[in-house]
N, C-alpha and C positions, 0 to 999 in steps of 0.2 A: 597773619602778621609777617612782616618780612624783618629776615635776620638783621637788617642793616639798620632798621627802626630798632630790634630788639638790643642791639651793639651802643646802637648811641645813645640809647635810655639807659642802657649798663655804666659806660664812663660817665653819662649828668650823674647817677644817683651815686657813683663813685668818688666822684670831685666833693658832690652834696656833704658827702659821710666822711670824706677827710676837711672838709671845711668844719664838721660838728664836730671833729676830733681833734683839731687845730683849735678850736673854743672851750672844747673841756678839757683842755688841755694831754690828752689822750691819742698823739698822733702814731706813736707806735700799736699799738693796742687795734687802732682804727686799723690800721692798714694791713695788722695781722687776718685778720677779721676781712678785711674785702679782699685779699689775695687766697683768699680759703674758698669765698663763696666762688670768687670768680674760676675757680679749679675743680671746685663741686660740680659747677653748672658746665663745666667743658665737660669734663667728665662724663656725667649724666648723660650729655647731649652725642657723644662720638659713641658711646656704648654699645652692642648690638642688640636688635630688639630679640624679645621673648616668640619662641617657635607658633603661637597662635598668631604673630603678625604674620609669618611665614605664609601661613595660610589663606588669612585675609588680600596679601599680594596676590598668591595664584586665583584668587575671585576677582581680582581690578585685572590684571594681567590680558590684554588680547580687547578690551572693549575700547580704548581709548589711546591714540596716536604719541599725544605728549607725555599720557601717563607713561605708556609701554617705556618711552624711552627713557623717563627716570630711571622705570625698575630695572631695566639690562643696564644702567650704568653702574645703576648704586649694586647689581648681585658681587659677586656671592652673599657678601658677609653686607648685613643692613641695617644701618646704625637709627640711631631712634633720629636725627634728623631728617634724615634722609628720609624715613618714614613719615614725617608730621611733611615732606615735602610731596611726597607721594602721593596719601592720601587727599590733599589740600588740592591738587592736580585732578584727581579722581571728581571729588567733588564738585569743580567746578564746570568738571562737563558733564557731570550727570543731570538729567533733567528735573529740575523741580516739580514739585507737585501740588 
């Protein structure tokens, strides 16, 4: 999935969830509520992954042109998107079976 589908589905269910809270009358309430999750999920998402992905890179590392070049841009430090982008690169040229 790409980040820019996953951005624009954020602000629709956004609008969505202040429109429902514009009806229950509950717009502060709503929008405490979607500025939390939306801080949650950056959050989560810039974080650096756990040292077993470390490992899993040095196994994709050296087989694949576009992967290699994710992993040398996103090192040192390797944030969990960067890894669902990594991986997702990996997998696509690896061969199916």
């Amino acid at each position: 999935m790409n980040l820019t589908i996953i951005l624009i589905s954020g602000v629709i269910l956004s609008i969505a969830f202040h429109f429902a809270g514009v009806w229950a009358d509950a717009k502060k309430t709503v929008w405490l509520v979607i500025v939390l999750v939306w801080a949650g999920v950056i959050s989560i998402a810039t974080s650096e992954v756990k040292p077993k992905a470390y490992e899993d890179i040095k196994k994709m590392h050296g087989k694949y042109k576009d992967t290699d070049k994710l992993i040398d841009k996103s090192m040192p430090k390797v944030s969990v998107y960067e890894m669902i982008l990594i991986k997702n690169s990996f997998l696509k040229n690896e061969p199916k079976e």
